[in-house]
C-alpha positions in Angstrom: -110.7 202.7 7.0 -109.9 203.4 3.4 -107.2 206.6 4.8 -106.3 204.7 7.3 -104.7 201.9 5.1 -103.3 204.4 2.6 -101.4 205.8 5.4 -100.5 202.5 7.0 -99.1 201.7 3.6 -97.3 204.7 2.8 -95.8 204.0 6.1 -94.3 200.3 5.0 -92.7 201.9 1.8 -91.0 205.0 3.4 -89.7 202.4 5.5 -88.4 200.0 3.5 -86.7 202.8 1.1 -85.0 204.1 4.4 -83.9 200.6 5.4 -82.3 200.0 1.6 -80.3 203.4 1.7 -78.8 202.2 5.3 -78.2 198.9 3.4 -76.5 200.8 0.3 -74.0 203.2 2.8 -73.2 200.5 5.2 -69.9 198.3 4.0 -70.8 194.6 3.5 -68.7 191.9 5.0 -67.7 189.2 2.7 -67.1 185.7 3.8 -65.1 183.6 1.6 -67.0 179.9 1.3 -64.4 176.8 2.4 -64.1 175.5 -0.8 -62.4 178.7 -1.9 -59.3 177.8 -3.9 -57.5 181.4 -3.0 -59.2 182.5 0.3 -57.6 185.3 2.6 -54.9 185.0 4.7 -56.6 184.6 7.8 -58.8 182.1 6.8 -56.2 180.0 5.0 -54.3 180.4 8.2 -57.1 179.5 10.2 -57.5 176.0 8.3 -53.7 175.1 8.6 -53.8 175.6 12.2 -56.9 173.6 12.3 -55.3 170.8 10.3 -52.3 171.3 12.5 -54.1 170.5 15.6 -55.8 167.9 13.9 -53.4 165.8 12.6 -51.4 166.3 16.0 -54.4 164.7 17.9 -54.7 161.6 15.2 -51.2 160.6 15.4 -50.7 157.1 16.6 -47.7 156.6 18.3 -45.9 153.0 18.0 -43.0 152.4 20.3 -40.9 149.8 18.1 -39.7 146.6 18.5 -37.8 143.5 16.6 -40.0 141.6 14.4 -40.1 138.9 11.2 -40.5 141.5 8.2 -42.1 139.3 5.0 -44.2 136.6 4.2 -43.8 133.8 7.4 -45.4 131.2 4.8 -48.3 128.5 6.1 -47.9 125.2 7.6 -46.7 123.6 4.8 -44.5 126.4 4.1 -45.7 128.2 1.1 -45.7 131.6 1.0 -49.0 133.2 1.3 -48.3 135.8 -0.8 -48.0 133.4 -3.9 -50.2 135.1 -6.6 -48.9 138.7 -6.3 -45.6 140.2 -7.8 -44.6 141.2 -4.1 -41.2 140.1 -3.6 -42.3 139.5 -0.1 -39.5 136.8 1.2 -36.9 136.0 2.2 -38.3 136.7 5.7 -35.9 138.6 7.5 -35.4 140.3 10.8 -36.3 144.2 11.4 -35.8 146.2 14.5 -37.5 149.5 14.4 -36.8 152.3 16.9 -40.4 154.0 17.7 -42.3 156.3 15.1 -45.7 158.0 15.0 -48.2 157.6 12.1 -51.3 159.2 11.2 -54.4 157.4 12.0 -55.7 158.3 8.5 -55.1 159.1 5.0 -54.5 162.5 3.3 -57.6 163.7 2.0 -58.4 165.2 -1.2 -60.3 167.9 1.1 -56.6 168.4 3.4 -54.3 167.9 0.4 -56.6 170.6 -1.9 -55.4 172.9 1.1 -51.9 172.1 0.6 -52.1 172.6 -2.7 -53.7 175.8 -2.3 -51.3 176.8 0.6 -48.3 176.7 -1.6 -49.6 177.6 -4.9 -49.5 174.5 -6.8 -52.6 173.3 -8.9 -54.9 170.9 -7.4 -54.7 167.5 -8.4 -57.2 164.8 -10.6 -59.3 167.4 -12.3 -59.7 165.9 -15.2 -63.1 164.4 -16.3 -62.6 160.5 -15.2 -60.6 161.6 -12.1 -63.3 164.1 -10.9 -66.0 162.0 -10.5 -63.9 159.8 -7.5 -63.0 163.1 -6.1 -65.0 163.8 -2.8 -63.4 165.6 0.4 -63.0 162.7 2.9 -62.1 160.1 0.1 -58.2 159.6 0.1 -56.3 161.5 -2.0 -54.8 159.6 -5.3 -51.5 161.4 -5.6 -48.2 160.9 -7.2 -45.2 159.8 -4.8 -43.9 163.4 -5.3 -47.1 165.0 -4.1 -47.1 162.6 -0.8 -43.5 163.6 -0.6 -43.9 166.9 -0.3 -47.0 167.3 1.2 -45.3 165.5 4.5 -42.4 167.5 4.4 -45.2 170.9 4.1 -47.0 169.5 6.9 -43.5 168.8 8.9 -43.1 172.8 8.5 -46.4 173.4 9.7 -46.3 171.5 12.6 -42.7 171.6 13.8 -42.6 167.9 14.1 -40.2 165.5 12.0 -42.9 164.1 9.0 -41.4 162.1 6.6 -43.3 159.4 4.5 -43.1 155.8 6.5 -40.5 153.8 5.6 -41.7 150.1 3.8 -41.0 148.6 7.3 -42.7 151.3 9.3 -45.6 150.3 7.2 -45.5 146.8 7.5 -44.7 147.1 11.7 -47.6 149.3 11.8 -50.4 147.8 9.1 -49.5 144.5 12.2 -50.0 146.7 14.9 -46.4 146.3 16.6 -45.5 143.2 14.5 -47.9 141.0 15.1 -48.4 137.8 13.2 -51.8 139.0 11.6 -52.9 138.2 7.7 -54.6 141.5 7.0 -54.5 144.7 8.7 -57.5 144.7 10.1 -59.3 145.0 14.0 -59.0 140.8 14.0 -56.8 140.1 11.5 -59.1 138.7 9.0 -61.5 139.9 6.2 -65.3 140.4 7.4 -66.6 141.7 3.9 -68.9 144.9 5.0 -68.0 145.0 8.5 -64.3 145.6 8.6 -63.7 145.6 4.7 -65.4 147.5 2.0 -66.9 145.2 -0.2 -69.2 146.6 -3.1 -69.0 146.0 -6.9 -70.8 148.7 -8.2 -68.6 151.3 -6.8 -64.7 151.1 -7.5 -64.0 153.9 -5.1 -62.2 153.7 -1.7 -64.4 154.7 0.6 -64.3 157.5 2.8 -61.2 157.7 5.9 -62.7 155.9 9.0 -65.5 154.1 7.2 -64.7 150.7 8.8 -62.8 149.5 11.5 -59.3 150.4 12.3 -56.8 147.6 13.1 -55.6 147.4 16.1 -53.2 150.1 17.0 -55.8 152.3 15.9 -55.1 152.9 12.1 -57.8 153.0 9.3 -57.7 151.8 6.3 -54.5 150.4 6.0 -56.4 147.3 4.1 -58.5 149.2 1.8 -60.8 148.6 -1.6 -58.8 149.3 -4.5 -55.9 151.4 -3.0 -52.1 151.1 -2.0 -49.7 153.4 -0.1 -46.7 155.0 -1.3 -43.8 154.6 1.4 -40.5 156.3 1.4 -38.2 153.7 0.0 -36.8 152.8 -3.6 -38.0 149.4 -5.5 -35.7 146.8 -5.4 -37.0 143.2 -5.6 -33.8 141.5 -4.2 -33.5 144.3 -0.9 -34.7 142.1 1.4 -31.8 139.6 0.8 -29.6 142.5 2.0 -31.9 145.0 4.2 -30.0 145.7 7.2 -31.5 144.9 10.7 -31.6 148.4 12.6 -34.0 150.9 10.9 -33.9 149.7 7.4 -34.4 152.5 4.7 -34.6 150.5 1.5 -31.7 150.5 -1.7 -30.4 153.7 -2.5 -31.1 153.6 -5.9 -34.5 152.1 -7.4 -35.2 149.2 -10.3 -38.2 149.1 -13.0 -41.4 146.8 -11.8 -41.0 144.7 -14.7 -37.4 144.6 -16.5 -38.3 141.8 -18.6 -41.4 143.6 -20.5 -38.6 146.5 -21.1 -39.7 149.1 -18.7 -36.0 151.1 -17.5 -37.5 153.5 -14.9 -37.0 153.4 -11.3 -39.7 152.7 -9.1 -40.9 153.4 -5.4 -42.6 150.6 -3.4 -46.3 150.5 -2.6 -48.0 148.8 0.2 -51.6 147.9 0.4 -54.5 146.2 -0.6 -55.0 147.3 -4.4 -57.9 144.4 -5.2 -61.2 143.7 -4.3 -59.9 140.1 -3.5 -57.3 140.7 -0.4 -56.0 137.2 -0.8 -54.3 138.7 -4.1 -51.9 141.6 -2.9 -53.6 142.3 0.0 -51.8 140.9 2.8 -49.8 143.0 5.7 -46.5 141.3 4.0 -47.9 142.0 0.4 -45.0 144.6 -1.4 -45.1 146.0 -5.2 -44.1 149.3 -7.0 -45.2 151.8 -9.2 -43.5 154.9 -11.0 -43.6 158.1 -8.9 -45.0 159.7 -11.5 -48.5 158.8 -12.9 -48.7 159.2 -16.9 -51.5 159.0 -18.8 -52.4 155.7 -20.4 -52.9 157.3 -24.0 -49.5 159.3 -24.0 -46.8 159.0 -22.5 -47.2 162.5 -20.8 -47.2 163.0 -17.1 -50.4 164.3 -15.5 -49.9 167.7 -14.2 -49.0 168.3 -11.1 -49.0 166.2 -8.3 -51.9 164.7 -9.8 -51.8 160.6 -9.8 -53.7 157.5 -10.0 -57.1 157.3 -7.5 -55.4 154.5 -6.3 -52.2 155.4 -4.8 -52.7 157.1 -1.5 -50.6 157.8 1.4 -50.5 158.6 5.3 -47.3 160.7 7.0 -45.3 159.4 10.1 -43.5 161.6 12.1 -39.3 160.3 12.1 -38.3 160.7 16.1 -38.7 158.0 18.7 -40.4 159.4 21.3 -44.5 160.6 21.0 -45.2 163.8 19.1 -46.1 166.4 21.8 
């Protein structure tokens, strides 16, 4: 028995050593992990066609229409929109030929492939910004960033992308124009069912966590977030937008002349409180700077890097449905 189990285990180590000098000769496949910032060709090609595809199949298509752009007011006539720094009257009318828009926001998992794609850095990696960073959270980006990461995905799919236009928004956050408070599946604010409502977390939540509105798009009323649109800030444009496919001014105004601020703005759209009621509304219009500084000099961030709070969805500019 003693032989026996001498041999048997003479047996197991010749084996082994054989087995590791096959393993030592033979070439070893390395597979890059996703989260690769510079990962080969083929599988950075493999994710852009993915996202491609992806996108294509998310795109909501809205066919146009005439509708009352602004703040329709209540019974008594007062504007609803009375608390916020919107400019959101005089109402005025808007016809829109049709457009496309995607069904979510850019992600910081979908824009980190951008980034990636064409060589830029990747945005918010700083230690405050980090910690809201999360793959399917919305990406907090600079207008230049949403800018060009529309026009990258354009090139990518062969379609027409383009940043919505303020009243593409505001057609689509009321599913077609509808006469609808919040852009929501009912129109109103059920907090935890079709709004994020939670105090200890100052974070939007993930894309598709609550109910889309009813042509299908989420999170066009979100916790603490706005969307950048394609037009310049003008507080007076609505007193001259024209009616067909209205683009905003061609040049853009500070938010807030009066506390001495000279640089031009670009309108945001959105919910950007925890209270709707206070800039929340699908009429609810303010601005920011395209670039995000940081608060304790007046440096840009790098990049296309930008507050967690300004996010953005692409729409793809032709009139018929993306194909």
């Amino acid at each position: 028995m003693f032989i026996h189990y001498r041999l048997s285990s003479l047996s197991v180590l010749l084996m082994t050593a054989l087995c590791a000098c096959a393993q030592v000769s033979a070439p070893v496949a390395v597979v890059p992990s996703a989260s690769a910032s510079a990962s080969p060709a083929l599988s950075k090609d493999t994710r852009t066609s993915s996202l491609a595809e992806r996108v294509r199949k998310e795109l909501v298509f809205l066919a146009g229409g005439t509708f009352e752009m602004g703040d329709w007011g209540n019974e008594q006539g007062l504007p609803y929109d009375g608390f916020s720094d919107g400019n959101s009257r005089p109402l005025h009318t808007v016809t829109l030929d049709g457009f496309s828009v995607m069904a979510y926001k850019v992600t910081y998992e979908d824009f980190d492939l951008f980034t990636d794609t064409v060589g830029e850095q990747r945005i918010n990696q700083d230690e405050f910004s980090r910690k809201y960073r999360a793959p399917r959270k919305p990406a907090g980006v600079n207008w230049f960033g949403a800018k060009a990461y529309c026009e990258w995905l354009g090139k990518l799919t062969g379609l027409p992308f383009d940043l919505p236009t303020e009243a593409q928004w505001e057609f689509a956050a009321r599913s077609g124009g509808k006469k609808v408070l919040f852009a929501t599946d009912n129109g109103k604010i059920d907090k935890n069912r079709n709004f994020p409502w939670n105090r200890y977390d100052s974070s939007t939540p993930d894309i598709g966590s609550y109910p889309p509105n009813q042509a299908g798009l989420y999170g066009m009323l979100d916790f603490v977030a706005s969307e950048w649109v394609n037009d310049w800030y003008d507080p007076d444009y609505y007193k001259t937008s024209p009616v067909l496919n209205p683009k905003g001014p061609e040049v853009g105004k500070p938010r807030n002349p009066d506390r001495g601020e000279t640089e031009a703005t670009k309108v945001v759209r959105g919910g950007a409180t925890p209270q709707p009621a206070f800039g929340g509304f699908v009429f609810s219009r303010s601005s920011k700077k395209p670039v995000y500084y940081f608060l304790d000099a007046r440096q840009p961030r790098p990049g296309y890097s930008g507050s967690r709070t300004t996010q953005f969805r692409c729409a793809v500019q032709q009139s018929t449905p993306a194909q």
